[in-house]
C-alpha positions in Angstrom: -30.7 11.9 -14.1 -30.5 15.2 -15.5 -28.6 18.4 -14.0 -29.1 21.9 -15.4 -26.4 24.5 -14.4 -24.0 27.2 -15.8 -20.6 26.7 -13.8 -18.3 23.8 -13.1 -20.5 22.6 -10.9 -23.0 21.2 -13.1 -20.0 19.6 -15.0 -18.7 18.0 -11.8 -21.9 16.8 -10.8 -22.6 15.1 -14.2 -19.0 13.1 -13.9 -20.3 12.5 -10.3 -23.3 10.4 -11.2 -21.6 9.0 -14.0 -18.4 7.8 -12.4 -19.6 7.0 -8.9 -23.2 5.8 -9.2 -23.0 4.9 -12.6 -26.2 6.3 -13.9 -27.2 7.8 -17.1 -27.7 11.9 -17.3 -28.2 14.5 -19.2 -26.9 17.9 -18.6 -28.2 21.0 -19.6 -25.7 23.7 -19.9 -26.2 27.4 -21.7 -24.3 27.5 -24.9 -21.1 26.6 -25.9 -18.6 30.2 -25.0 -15.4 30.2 -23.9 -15.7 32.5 -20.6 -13.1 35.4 -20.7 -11.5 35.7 -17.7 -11.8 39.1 -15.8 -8.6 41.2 -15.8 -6.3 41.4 -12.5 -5.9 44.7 -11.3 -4.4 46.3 -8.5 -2.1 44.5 -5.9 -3.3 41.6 -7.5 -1.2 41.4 -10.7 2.2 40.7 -8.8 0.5 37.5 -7.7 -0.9 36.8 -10.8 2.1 37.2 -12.8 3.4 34.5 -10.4 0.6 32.4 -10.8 0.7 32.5 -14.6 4.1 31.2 -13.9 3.0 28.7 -11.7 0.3 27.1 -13.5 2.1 27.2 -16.7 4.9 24.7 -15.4 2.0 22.9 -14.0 0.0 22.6 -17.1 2.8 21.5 -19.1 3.0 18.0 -17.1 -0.5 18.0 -16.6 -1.4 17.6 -20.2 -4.6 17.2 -21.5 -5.9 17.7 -17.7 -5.4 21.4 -18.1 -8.1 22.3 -20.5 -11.6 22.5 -19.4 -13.4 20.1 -18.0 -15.8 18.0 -20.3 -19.1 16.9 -20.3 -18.5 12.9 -18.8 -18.8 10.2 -20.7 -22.1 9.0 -22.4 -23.5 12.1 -21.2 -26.6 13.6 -23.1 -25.7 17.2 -23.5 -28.1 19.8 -24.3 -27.4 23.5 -25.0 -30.0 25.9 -23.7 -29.4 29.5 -22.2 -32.4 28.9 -19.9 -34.0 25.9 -18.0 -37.4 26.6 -20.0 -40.5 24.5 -19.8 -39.1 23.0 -23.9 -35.4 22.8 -22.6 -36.9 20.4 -19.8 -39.0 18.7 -21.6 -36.4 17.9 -24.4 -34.2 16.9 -21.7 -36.7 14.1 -20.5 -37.5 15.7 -17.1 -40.9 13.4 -17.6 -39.5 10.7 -18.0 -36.4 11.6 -15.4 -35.8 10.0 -11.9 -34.2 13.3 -10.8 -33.7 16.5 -11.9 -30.8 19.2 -10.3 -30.8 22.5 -10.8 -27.4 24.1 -9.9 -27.6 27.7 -12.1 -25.6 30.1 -9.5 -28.6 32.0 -9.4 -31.7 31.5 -7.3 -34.6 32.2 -9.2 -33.7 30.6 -11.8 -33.6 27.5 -9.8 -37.0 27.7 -8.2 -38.5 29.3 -11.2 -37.5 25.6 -12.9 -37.9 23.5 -9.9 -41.9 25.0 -10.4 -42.0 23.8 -14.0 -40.3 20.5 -13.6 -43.0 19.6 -10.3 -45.8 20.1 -12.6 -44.3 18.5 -15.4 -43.4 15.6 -13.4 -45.2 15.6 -10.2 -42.9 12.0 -9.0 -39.4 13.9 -9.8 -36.8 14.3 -6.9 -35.9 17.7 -7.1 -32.3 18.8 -5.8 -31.9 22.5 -5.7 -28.5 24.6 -5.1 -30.2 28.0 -3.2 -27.9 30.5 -1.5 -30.9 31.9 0.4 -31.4 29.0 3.7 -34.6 30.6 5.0 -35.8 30.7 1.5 -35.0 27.3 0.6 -36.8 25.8 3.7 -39.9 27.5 2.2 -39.3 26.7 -1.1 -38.7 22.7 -0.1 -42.0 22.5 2.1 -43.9 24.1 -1.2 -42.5 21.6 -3.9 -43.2 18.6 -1.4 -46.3 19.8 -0.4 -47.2 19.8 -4.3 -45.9 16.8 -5.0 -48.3 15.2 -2.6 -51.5 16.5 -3.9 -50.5 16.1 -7.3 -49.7 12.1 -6.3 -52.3 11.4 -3.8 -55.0 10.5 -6.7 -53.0 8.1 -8.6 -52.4 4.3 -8.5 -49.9 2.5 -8.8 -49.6 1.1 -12.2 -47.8 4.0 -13.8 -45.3 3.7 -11.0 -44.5 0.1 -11.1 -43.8 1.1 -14.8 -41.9 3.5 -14.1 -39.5 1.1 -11.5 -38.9 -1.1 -14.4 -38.4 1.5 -17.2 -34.7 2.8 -18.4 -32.4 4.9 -16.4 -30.7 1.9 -14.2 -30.5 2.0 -10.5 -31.7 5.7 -9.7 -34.7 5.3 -12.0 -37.1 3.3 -9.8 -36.0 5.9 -6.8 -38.4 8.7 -8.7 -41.2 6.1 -8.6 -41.4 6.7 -4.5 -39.4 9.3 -3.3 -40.5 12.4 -4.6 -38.8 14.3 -2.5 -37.3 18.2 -2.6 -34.0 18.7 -1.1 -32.2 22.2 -1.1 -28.7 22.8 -0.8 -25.9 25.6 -1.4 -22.3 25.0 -1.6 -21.2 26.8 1.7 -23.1 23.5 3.8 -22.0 20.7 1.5 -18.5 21.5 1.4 -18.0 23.0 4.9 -17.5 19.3 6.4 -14.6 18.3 3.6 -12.7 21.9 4.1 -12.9 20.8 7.7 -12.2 17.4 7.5 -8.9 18.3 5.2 -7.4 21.1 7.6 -7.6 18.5 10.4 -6.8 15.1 9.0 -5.5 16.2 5.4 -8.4 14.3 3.3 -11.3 15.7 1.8 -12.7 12.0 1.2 -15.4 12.1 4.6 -19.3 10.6 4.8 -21.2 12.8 7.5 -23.5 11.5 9.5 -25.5 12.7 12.6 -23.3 14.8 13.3 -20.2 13.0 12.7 -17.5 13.0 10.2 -16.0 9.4 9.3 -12.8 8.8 6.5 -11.9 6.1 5.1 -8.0 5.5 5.7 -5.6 3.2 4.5 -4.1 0.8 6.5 -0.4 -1.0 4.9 -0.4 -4.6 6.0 0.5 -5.4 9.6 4.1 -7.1 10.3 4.3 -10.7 12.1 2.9 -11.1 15.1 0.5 -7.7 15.0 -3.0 -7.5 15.0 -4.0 -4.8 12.3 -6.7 -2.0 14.3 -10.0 -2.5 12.3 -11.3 1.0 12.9 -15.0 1.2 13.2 -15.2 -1.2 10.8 -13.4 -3.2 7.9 -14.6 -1.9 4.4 -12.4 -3.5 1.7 -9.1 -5.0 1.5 -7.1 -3.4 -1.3 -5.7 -5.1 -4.4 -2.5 -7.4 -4.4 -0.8 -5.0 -7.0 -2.2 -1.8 -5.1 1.4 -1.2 -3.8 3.3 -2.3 -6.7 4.7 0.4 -9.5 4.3 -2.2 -11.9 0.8 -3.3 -11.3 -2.7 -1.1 -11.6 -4.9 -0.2 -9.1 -7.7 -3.3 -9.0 -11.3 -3.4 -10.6 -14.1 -5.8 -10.6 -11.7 -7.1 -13.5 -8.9 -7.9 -11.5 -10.6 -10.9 -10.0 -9.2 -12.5 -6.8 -6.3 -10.4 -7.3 -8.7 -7.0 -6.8 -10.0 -5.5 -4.0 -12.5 -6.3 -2.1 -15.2 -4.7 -0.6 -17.2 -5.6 2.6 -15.0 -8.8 3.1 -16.1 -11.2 6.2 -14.2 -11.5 9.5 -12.3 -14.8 8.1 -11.9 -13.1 4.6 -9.5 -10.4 6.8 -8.2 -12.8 8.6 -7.2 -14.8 5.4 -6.1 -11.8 3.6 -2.0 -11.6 4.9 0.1 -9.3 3.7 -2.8 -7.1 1.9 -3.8 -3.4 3.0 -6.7 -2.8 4.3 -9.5 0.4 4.3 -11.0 1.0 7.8 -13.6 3.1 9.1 -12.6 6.0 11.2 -13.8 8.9 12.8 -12.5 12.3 12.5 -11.4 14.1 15.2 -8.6 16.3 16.7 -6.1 15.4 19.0 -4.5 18.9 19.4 -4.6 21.3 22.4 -8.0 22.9 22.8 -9.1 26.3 22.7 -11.8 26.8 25.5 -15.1 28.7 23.8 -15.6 31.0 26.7 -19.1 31.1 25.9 -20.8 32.6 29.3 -22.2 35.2 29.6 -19.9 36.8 32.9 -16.5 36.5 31.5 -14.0 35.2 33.6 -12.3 37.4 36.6 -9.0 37.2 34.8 -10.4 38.6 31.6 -11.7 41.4 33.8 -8.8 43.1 34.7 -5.1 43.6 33.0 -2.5 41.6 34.7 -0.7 45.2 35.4 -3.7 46.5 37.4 -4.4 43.0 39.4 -0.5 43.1 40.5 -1.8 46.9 41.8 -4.2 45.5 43.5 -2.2 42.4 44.9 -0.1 45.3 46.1 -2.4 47.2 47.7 -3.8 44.9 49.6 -1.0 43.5 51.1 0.0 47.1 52.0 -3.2 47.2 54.3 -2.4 43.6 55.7 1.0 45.2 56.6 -0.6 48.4 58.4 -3.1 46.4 60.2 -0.3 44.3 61.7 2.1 47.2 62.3 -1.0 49.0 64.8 -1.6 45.5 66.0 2.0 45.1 67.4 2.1 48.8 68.3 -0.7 49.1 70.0 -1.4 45.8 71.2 -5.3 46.0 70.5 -7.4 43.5 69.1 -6.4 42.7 65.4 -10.0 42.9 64.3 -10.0 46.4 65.7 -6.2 47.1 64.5 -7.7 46.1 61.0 -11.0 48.5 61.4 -9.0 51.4 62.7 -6.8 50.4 59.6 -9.4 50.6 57.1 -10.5 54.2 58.5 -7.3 55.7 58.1 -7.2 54.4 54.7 -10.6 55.8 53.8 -10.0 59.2 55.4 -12.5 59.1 58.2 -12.3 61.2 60.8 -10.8 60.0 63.7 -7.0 61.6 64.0 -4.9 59.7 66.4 -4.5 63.1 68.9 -2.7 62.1 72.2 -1.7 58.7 70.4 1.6 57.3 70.7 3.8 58.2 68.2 4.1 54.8 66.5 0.1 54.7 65.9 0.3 58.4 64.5 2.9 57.5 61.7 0.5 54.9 60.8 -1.9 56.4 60.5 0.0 58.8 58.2 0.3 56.1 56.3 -2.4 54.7 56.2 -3.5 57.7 54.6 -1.1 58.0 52.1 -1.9 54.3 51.2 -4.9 55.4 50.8 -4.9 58.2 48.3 -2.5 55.0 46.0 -5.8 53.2 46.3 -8.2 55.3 45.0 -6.8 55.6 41.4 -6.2 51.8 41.0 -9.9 51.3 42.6 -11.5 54.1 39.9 -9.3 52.2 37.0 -10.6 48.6 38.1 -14.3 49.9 37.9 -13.9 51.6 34.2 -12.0 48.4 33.2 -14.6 45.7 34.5 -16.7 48.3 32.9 -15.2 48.1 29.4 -15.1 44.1 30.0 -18.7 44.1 30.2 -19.4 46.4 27.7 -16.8 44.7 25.4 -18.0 41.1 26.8 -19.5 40.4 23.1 -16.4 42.0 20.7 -14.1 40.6 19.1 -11.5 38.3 21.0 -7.7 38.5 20.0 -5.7 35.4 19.6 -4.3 34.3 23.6 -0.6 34.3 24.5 1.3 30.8 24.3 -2.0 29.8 21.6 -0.2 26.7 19.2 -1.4 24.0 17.2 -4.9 25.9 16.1 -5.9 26.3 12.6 -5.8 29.7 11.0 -9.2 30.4 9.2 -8.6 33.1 6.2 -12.0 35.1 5.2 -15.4 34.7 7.1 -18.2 34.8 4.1 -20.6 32.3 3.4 -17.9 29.1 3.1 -16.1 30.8 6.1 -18.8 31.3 8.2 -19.6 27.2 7.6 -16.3 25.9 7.5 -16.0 27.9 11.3 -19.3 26.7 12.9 -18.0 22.5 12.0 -14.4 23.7 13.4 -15.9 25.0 16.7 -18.4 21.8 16.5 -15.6 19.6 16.3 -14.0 21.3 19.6 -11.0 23.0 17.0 -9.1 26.0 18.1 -9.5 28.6 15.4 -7.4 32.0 14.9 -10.2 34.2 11.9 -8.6 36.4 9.9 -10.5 38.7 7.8 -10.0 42.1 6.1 -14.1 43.5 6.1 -15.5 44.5 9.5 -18.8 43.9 8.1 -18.4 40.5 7.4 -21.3 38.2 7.7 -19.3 35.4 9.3 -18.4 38.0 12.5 -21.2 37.7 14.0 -20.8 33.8 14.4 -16.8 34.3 15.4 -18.8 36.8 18.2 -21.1 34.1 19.7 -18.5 31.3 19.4 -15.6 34.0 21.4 -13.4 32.8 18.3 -10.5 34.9 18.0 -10.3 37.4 15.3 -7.5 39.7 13.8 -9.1 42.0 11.9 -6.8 43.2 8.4 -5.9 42.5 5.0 -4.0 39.2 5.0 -1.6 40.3 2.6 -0.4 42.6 4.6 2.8 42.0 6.9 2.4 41.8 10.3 -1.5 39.9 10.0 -0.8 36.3 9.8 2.1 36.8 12.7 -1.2 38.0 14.6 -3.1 35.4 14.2 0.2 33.0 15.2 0.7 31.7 11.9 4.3 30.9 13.4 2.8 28.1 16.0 -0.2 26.7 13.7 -1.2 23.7 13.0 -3.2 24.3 9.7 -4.1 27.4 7.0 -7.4 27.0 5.9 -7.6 29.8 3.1 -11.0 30.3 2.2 -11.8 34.3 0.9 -13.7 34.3 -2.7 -10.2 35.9 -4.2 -7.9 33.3 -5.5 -5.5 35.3 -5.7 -5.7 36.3 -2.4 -5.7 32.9 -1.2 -2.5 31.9 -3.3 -0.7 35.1 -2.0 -1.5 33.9 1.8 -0.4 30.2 1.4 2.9 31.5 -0.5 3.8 33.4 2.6 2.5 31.2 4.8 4.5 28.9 3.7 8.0 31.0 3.8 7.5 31.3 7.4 6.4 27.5 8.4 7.7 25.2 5.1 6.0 22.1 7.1 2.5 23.9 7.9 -0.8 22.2 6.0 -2.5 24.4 4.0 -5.9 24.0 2.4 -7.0 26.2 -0.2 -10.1 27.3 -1.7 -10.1 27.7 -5.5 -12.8 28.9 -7.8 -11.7 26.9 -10.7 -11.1 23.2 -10.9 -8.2 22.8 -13.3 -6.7 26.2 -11.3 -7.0 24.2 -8.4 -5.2 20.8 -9.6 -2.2 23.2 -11.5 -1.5 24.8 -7.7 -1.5 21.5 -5.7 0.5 20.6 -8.3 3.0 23.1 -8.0 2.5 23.5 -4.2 3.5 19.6 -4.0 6.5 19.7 -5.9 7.9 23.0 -4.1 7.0 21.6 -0.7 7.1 17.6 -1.0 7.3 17.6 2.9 4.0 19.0 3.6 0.6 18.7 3.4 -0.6 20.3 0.9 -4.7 20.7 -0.6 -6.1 22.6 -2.7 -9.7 22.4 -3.9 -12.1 24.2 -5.8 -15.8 24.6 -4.2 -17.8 22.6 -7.2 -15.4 19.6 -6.6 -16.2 19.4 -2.8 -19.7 20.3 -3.3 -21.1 17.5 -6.1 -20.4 14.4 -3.9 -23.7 16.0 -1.4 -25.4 16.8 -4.5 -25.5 13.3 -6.4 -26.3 11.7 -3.2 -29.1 13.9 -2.7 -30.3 13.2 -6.4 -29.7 9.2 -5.5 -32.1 10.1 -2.7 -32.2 11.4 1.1 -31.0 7.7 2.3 -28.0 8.5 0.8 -24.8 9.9 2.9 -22.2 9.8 0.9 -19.7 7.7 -1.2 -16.1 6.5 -0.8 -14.0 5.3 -3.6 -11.8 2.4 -3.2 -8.8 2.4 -5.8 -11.4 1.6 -9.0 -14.2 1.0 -7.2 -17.1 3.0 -4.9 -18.8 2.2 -1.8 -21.5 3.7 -0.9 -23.4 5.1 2.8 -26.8 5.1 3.3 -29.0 5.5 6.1 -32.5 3.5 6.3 -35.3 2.7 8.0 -35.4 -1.5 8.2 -39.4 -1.6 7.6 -39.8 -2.8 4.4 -36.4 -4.4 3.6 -36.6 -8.3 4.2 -32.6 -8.3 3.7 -32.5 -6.7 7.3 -36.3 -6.6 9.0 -36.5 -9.5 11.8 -32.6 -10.8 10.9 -29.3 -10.4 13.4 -26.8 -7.8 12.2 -24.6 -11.1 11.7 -27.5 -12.5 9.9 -28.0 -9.5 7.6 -24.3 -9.0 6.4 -24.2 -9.8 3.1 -20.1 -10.1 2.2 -19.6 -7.9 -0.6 -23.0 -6.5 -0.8 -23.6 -4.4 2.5 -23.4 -4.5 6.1 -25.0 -2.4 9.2 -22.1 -0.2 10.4 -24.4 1.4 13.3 -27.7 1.8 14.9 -29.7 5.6 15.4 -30.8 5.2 18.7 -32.8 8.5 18.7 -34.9 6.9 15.2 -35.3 3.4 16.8 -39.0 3.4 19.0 -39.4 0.1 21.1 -41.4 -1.3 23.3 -39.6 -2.2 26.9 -41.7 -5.3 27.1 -41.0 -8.6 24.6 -38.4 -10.8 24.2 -35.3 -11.3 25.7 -33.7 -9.5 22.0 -36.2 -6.6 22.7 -34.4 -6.3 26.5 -31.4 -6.6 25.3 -32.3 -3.8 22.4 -33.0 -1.6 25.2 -30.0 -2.3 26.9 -27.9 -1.1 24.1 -29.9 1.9 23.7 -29.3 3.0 27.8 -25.7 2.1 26.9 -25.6 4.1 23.4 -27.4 7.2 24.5 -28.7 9.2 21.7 -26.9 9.6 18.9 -25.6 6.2 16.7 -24.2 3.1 18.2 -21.4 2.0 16.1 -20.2 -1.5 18.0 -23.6 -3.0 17.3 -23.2 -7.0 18.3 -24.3 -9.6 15.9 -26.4 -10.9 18.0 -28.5 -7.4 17.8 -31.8 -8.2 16.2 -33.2 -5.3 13.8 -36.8 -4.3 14.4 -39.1 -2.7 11.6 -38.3 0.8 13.7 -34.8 0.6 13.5 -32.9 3.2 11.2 -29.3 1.7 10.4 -26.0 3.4 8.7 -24.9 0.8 6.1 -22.3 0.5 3.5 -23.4 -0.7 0.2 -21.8 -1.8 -3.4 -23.8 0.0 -6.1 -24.9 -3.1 -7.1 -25.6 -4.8 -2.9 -27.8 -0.7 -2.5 -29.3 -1.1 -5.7 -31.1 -4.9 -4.5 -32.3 -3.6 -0.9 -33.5 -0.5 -2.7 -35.3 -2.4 -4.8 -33.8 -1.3 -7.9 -32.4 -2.9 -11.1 -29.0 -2.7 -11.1 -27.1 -1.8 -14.7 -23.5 -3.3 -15.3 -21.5 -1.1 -16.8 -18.5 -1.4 -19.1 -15.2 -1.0 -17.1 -15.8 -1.2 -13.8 
């Protein structure tokens, strides 16, 4: 593998691959310069005098943790200020499985990811783009070139190239030589999300979905121990004890283990277990409001409805009053009524007396009406013309999640909130923000304002929230909010959004110790971002990966055709313990026929019963067809032999 970048990113992404998937890289990174950090003017020096405080104390327990990150172990590191055609040959992009370029700016990317495709016309390519519409054009290019550049060759250099060096990624560059684009807005919008709801940034998304793996203690006597969507390891005998270490491969029976059987589970008393669950949100919800007539209640102020309420019953009244009176029909006793009110002609000469004092005041009535009928028309009129503004936070509005700035992360972390059915309160100080627009569509509420200044998190019901998700590009900024935040609710979750990765572990640090009864996250964006990256570098198959104390276990999605492990087997059949097993079914991917066996009927069955989307309670009796696209969890090791690939031990794990 080899990743070419200038910011913490590239580092990240190197320990990434190292750590998790255990392969060999090389990184390309400019020359070796300290970066001077920019001075702090403004209302910004207060804070970062505080700061300087703050991560002082931190760094001072942290150690060696507080310097800068370093290139990860058995990394190849080569110094270049630009991804030339040299720098990426001397970096063995020919000879490379996959190549990511993660420079923060866009032409250089593409302007490399050009180079590298001829250079090596079988590399996956995994580029960071800020530019979507771009990068769409830019993937469809470097696949399209791929293709004609491969169509003409056999297959001896690539069987070569599946048995050559670079461990279990290396044969993936023999077949898949795909382009994917990403930026770090999409691949760390679903962890920001995930941790302002369930206070873990550790998620795999899939269609759609966002799944975390939780921790389960053991269950007492007598209880039955809730397996989630499914069972993915049981941890290590010594995971709960102060004196013991967390398990490895090592640690032998003693360890954890992943993908145990159903009797492994039930033989496994008194140890925790690591389940399968989906993300969600069991707060109050906030309706979207997304039609396009808005409500009648949102059409008028409640002051000018009671007018109304009033006025109308005034006429009710004065229709009954000339209906007793006069004893006339109450239809006509309403009409006669209704032309008094409206000043018609008709003056009640040679009436009785009771009928002429109404219709005095009817009259009277009347002229009341005629103001509070002119200020419901401009009002419904200013409702419609105002139907697509800005929405302020509702009265009585509680356990919603207060979104701080709405640029490119923002604007992300917002559309997976609203996706996820989450009440959101925006706060943001630029009425030109990109991310308005999107709080517009989605009738978010937004209080427009610096959120430093008193008086704008009140607005947005700080008070009565559930979490602050602090996400503007200032850190400072950020820092200030949560401080404050947190003087007015001690107990509210806070997520924050840090540039730099050791600045983000000294705050949670700090935050953790100030306030150890609540939730508290704090992440920079390269940290949140590199877990989409290496996967996308391992290949598109994979989702994500979950660590498990020492160990990793890793999500893929495939298509069965062309994996024996799984093609023609029962999902019981197909579970290898400890290798991988078929967590769910894509319905939408799968293609049957209706006709065949009684497994193809019962196939379609479960697809009628799934609807689209994936099927997660897949019975073992389930047969998989050729078609079928499953979700799996993997070892390295279990992914590396259905892939097809040779699998590398590695020293400590």
């Amino acid at each position: 593998m080899v990743v070419c970048g200038d910011d913490g990113l590239a580092h990240r992404l190197a320990a990434e691959l190292r750590g998790v998937y255990g392969e060999q890289v090389t990184l390309v990174v400019p020359p070796s310069e300290r970066a001077v950090r920019p001075p702090v003017v403004g209302r910004a020096r207060a804070a970062s005098a505080l700061l300087d405080r703050v991560v002082n104390a931190a760094v001072n327990r942290a150690g060696a943790n507080g310097a800068s990150e370093p290139p990860p172990p058995d990394a190849r590191v080569v110094e270049a200020a630009e991804p030339a055609e040299a720098v990426l040959a001397e970096a063995g992009v020919e000879r490379a499985a996959a190549l990511a370029l993660v420079y923060d700016d866009d032409e250089t990317n593409i302007r490399a990811a050009l180079t590298a495709r001829r250079l090596n016309p079988r590399l996956r390519l995994v580029l960071r783009l800020y530019n979507r519409r771009l990068g769409q054009h830019i993937e469809e290019l470097l696949d399209q070139a791929a293709a004609l550049a491969t169509s003409g060759t056999d297959g001896t250099d690539r069987t070569a190239r599946t048995t050559g060096p670079g461990g279990p990624g290396a044969a993936a560059g023999a077949g898949d030589a795909s382009t994917t684009v990403l930026s770090d807005a999409d691949t760390a919008a679903p962890a920001l999300a995930a941790t302002a709801i369930v206070g873990t940034s550790k998620v795999v998304q899939t269609d759609g979905l966002l799944l975390r793996a939780v921790e389960r203690q053991p269950p007492g006597p007598g209880q039955v121990a809730d397996p989630g969507l499914a069972t993915l390891a049981l941890l290590s005998v010594t995971s709960n004890d102060p004196a013991g270490a967390d398990g490895s491969d090592s640690s032998g029976d003693q360890g954890p283990r992943l993908l145990p059987d159903a009797a492994a589970v039930r033989a496994a008393t008194g140890r925790g277990t690591v389940v399968l669950e989906q993300v969600s949100y069991s707060g109050p919800a906030l309706s979207a409001g997304r039609g396009i007539v808005p409500p009648f209640a949102s059409l008028f102020s409640r002051r000018l409805r009671w007018s109304l309420a009033g006025s109308v019953a005034c006429v009710i009244a004065l229709a009954v009053a000339l209906w007793l009176v006069t004893d006339m029909h109450p239809l006509g006793a309403f009409y006669l009524t209704l032309l008094d009110l409206f000043a018609i002609d008709d003056p009640a000469i040679g009436a009785s007396t009771g009928r002429q004092v109404l219709q005095l005041l009817s009259g009277l009535v009347g002229l009341l009406l005629l103001p509070v009928l002119l200020a419901a028309v401009l009002e419904a009129l200013g409702t419609f013309r105002t139907a697509s503004a800005l929405r302020k936070p509702p009265r009585g509005l509680g356990g919603h999640v207060v979104l701080l700035g709405l640029g490119k992360i923002g604007t992300r972390v917002l559309t997976r909130l609203r996706e996820l059915n989450i009440p959101v309160v925006c706060v943001e100080s630029d009425p030109e923000a990109r991310g308005l627009a999107t709080a517009r569509r989605l009738r978010v509420p937004v209080v427009l304002g610096d959120v430093t200044q008193e008086g704008v998190l009140e607005a947005a019901k700080i008070h009565r929230a559930r979490t602050l998700l602090a996400v503007t590009s200032a850190d400072t900024t950020n820092l200030e909010a949560v401080l404050y935040a947190r003087s007015v609710r001690p107990d509210l979750r806070v997520v924050l959004r840090l540039y730099d990765d050791d600045f983000a572990t000294a705050v949670y640090r700090t935050l953790r110790v100030a306030h150890p009864g609540a939730s508290t996250r704090s992440r920079s964006v390269s940290h949140l971002a590199a877990p989409a990256f290496a996967g996308a570098m391992m290949g598109r198959q994979i989702l994500g990966a979950i660590p498990v104390e020492r160990q990793v276990l890793l999500f893929a999605a495939l298509v069965v055709r062309g994996h024996p492990q799984l093609e023609g087997k029962t999902v019981g059949e197909a579970f290898r313990a400890g290798a991988w097993r078929v967590l769910a079914l894509d319905t939408r991917a799968s293609d049957r026929g209706r006709a065949g066996s009684a497994a193809e009927a019962s196939a379609e069955e479960l697809r009628s019963a799934g609807g689209s989307g994936l099927v997660w309670d897949l019975p073992d009796t389930y047969v998989l067809r050729g078609s079928d696209r499953v979700v799996l969890a993997a070892t390295r090791r279990g992914l590396a032999e259905l892939l097809g690939r040779r699998s590398r031990e590695r020293a400590g794990t």
